[in-house]
VMD Tcl script that builds the backbone (N, CA, C; Angstrom):
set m [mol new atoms 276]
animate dup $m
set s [atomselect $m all]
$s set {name element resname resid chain x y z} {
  {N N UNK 1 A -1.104 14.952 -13.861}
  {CA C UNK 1 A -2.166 14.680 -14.799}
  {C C UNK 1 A -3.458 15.303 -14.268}
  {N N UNK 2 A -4.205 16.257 -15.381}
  {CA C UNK 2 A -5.314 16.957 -14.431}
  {C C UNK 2 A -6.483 15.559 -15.366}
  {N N UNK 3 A -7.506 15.314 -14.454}
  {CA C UNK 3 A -8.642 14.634 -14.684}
  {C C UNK 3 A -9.947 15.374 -15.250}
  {N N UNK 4 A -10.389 15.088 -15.971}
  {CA C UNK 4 A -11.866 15.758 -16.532}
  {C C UNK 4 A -13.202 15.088 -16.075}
  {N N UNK 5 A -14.433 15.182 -15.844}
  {CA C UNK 5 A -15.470 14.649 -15.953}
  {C C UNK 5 A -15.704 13.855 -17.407}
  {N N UNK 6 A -16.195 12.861 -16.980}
  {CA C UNK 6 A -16.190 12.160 -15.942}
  {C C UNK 6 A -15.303 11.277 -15.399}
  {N N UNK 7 A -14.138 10.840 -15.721}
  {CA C UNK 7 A -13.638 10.592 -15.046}
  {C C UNK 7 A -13.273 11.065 -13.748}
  {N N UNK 8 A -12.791 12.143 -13.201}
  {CA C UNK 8 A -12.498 12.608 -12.119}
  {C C UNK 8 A -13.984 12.440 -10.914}
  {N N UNK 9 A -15.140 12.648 -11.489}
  {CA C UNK 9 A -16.544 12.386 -10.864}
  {C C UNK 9 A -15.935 10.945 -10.375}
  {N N UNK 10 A -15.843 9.906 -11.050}
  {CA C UNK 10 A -15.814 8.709 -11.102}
  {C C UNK 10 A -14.851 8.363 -9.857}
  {N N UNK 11 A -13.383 8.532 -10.219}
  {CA C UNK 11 A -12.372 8.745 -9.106}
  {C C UNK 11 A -12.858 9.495 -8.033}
  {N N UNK 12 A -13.146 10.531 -8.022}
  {CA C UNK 12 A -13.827 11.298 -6.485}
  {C C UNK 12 A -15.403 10.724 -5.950}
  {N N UNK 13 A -16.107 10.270 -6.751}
  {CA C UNK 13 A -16.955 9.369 -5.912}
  {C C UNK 13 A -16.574 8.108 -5.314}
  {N N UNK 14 A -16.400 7.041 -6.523}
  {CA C UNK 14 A -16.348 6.074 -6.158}
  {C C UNK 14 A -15.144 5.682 -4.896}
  {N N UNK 15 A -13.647 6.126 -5.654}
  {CA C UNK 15 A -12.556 6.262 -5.030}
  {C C UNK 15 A -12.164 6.677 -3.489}
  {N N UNK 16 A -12.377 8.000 -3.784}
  {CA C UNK 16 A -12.197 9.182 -2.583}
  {C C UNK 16 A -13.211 8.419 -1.762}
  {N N UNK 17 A -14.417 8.929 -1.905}
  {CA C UNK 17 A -15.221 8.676 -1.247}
  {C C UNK 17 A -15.695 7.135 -0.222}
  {N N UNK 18 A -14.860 6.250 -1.127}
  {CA C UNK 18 A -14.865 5.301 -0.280}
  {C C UNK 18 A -13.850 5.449 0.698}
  {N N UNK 19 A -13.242 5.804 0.615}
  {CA C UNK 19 A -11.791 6.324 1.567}
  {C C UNK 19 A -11.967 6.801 2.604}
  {N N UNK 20 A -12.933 8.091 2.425}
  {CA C UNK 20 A -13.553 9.206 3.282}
  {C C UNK 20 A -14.937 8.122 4.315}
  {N N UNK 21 A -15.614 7.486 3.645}
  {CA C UNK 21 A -16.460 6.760 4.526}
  {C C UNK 21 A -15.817 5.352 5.028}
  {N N UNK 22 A -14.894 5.213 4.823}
  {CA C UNK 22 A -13.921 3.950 6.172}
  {C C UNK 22 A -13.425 4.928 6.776}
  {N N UNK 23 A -13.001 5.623 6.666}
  {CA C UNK 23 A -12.044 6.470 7.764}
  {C C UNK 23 A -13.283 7.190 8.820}
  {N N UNK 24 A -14.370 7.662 8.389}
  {CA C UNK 24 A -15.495 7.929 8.941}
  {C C UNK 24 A -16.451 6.788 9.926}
  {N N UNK 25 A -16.017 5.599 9.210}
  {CA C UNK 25 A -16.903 4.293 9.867}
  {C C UNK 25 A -15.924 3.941 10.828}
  {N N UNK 26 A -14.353 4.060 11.127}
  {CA C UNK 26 A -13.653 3.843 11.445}
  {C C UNK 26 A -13.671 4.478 12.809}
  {N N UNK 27 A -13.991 5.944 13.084}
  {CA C UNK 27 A -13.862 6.869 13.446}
  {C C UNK 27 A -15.383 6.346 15.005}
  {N N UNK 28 A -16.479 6.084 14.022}
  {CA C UNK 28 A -17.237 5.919 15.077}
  {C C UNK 28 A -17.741 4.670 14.840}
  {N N UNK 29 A -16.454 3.631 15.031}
  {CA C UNK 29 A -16.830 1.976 15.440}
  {C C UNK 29 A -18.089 0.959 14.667}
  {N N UNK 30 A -18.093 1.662 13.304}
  {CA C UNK 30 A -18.843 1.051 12.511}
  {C C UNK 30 A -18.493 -0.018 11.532}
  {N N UNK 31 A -18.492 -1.116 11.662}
  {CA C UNK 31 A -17.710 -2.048 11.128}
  {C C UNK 31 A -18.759 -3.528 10.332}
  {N N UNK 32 A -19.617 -2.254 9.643}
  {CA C UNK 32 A -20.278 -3.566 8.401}
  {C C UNK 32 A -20.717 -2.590 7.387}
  {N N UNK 33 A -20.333 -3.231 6.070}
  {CA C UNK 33 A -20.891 -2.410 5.098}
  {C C UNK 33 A -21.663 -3.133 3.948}
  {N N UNK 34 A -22.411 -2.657 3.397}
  {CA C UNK 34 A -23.191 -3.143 2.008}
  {C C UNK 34 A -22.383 -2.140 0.903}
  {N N UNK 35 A -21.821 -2.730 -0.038}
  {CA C UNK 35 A -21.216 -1.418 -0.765}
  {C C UNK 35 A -22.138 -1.417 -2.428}
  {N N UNK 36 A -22.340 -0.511 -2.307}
  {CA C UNK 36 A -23.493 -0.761 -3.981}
  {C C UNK 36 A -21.956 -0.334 -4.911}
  {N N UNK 37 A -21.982 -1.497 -5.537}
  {CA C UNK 37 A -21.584 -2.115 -6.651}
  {C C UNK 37 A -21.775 -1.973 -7.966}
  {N N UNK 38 A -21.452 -2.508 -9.046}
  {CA C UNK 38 A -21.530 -2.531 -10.507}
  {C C UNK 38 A -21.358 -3.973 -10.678}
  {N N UNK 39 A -22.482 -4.230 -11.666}
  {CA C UNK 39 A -21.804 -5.602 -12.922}
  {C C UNK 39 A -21.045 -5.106 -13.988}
  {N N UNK 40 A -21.020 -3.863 -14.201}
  {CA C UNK 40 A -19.936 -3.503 -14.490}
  {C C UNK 40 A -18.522 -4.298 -14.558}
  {N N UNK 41 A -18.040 -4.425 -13.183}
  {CA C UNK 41 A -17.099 -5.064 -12.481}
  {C C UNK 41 A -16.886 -6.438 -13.186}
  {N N UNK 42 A -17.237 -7.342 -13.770}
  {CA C UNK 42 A -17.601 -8.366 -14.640}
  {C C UNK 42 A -16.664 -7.702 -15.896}
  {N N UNK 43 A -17.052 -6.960 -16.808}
  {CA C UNK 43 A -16.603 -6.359 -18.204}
  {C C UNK 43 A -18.017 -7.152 -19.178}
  {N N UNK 44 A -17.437 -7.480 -20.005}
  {CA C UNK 44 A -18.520 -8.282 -20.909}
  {C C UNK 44 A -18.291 -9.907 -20.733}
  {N N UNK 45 A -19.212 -10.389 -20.494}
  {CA C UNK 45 A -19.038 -11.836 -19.531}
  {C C UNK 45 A -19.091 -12.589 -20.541}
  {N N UNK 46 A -18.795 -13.658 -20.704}
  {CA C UNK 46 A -18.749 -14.742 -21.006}
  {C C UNK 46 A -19.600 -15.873 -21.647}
  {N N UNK 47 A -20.393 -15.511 -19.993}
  {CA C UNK 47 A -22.079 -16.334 -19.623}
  {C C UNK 47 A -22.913 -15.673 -19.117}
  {N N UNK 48 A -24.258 -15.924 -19.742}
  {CA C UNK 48 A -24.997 -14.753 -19.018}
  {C C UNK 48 A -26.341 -15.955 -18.356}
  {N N UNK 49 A -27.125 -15.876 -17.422}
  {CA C UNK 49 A -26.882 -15.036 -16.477}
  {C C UNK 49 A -25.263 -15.460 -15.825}
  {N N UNK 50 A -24.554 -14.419 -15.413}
  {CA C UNK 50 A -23.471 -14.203 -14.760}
  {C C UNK 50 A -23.620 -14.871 -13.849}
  {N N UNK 51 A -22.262 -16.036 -13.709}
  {CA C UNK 51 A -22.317 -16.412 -12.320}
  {C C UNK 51 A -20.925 -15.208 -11.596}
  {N N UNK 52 A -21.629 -15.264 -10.323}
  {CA C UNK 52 A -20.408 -14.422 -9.476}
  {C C UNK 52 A -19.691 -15.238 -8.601}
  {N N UNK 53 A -19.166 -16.338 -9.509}
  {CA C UNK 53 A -17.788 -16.615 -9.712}
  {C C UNK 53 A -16.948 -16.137 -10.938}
  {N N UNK 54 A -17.286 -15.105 -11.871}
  {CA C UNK 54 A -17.084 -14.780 -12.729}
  {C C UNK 54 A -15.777 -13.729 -12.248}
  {N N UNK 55 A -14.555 -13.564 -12.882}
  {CA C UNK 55 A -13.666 -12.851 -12.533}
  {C C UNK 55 A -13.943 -11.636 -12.860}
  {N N UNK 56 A -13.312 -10.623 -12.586}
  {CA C UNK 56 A -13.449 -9.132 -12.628}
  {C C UNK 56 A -12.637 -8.154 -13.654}
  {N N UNK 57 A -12.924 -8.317 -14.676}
  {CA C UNK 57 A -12.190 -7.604 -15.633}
  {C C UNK 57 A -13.340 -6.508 -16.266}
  {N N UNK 58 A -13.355 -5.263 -15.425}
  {CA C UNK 58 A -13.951 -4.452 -15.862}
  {C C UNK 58 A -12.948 -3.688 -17.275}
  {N N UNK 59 A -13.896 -2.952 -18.123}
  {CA C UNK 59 A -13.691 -2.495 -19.431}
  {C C UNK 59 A -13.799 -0.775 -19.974}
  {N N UNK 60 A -14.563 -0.410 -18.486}
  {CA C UNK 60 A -14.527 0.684 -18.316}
  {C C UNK 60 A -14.270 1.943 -17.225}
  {N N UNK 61 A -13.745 3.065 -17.200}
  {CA C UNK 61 A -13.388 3.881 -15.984}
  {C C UNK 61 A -14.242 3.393 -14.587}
  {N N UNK 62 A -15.886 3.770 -15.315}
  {CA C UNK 62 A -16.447 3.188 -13.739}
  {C C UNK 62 A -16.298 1.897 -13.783}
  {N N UNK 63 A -16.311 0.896 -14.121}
  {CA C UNK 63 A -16.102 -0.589 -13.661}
  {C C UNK 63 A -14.775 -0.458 -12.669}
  {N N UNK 64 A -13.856 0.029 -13.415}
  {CA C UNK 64 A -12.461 -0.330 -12.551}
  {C C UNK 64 A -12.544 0.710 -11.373}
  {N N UNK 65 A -12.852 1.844 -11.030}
  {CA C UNK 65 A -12.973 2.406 -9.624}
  {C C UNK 65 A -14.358 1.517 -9.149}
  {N N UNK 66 A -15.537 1.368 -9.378}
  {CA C UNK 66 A -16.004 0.150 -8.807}
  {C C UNK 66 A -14.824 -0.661 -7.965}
  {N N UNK 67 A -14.615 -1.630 -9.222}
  {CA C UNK 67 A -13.634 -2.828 -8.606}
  {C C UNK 67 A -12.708 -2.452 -7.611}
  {N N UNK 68 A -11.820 -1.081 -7.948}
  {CA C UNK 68 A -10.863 -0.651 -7.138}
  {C C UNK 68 A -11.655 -0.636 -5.430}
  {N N UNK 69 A -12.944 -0.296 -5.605}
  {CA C UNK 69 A -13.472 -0.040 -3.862}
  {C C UNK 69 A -13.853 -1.442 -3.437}
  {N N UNK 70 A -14.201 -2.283 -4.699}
  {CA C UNK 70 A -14.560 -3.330 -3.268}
  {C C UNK 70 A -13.201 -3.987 -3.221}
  {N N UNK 71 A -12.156 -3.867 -4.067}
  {CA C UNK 71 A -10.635 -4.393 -3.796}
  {C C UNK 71 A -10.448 -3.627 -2.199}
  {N N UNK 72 A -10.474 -2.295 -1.720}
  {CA C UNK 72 A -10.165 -1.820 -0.391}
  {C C UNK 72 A -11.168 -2.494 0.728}
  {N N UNK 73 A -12.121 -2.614 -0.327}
  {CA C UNK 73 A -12.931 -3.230 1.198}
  {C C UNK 73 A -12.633 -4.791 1.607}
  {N N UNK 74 A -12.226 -5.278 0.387}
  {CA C UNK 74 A -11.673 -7.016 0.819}
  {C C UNK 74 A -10.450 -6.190 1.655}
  {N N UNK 75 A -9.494 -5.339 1.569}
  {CA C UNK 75 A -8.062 -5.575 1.930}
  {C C UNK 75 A -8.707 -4.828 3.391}
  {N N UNK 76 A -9.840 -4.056 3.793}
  {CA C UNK 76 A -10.074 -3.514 5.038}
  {C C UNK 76 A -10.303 -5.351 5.788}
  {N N UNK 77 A -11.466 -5.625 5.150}
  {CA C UNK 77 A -11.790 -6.891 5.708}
  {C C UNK 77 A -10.892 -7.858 6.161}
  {N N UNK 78 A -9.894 -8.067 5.397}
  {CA C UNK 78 A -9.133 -9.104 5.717}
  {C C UNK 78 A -7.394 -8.559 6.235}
  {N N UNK 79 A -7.625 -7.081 7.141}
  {CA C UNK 79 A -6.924 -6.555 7.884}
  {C C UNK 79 A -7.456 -6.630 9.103}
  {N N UNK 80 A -8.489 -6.426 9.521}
  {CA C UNK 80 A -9.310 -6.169 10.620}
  {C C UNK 80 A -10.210 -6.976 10.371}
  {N N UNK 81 A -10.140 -8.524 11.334}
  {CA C UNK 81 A -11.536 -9.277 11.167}
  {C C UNK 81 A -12.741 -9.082 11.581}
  {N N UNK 82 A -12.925 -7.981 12.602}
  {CA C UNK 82 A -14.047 -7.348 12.752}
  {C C UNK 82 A -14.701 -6.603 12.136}
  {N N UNK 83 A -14.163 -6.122 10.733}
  {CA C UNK 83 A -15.282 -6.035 9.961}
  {C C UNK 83 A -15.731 -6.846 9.162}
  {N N UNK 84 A -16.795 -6.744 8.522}
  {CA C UNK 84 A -17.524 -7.138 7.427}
  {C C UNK 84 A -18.410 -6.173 6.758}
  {N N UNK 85 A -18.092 -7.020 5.349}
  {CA C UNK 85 A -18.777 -6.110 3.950}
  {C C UNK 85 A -19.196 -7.376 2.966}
  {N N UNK 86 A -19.884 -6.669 2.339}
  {CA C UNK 86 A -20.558 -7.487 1.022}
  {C C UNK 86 A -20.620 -6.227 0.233}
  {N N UNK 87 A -20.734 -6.275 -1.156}
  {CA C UNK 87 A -20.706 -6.021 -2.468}
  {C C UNK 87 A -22.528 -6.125 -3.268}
  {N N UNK 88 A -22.900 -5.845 -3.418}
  {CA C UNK 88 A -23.767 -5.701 -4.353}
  {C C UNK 88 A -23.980 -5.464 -5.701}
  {N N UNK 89 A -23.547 -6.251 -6.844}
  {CA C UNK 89 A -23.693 -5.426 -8.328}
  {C C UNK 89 A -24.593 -5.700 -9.009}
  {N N UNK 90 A -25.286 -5.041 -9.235}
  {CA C UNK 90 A -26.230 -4.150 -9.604}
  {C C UNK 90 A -26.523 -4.420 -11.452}
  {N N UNK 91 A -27.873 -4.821 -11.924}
  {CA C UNK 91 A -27.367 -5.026 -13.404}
  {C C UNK 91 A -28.846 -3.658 -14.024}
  {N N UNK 92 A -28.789 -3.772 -15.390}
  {CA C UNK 92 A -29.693 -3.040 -15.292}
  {C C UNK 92 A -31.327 -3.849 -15.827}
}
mol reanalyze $m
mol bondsrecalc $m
mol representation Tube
mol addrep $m
């Protein structure tokens, strides 16, 4: 399957790129991250203001590669307890 912009932007930033900077943080013993985020990640909520206990059913390409990176960063986190991360999403 070939990808177009934006999607493929989307997948190679958000995606790749998170990939490329753990393996990089990895590399030289860097083990905390802030990851800028989307409310995105939400979809269309429910309740507004959003509580973030709100589940994650994003609705669009970037929401779900969003979600997909901080999904790797919980599964980095809770592989290796020496790191830590937090999430940030971001509204407009």
């Amino acid at each position: 399957m070939i990808l177009h912009p934006p999607f493929r932007s989307y997948y190679d930033v958000n995606i790749l790129g998170t990939i490329n900077l753990l393996q990089a943080m990895k590399e030289h013993n860097c083990t905390r991250m802030v990851y800028s985020s989307s409310a995105t990640v939400y979809g269309i909520p429910k309740q507004i203001p959003i509580p973030e206990s709100t589940p994650m059913a994003p609705e669009s390409v970037y929401g779900r590669t969003k979600m997909m990176s901080e999904l790797m960063l919980k599964d980095v986190c809770d592989a290796y307890p020496e790191w830590k991360a937090i999430s940030l999403r971001y509204f407009k």
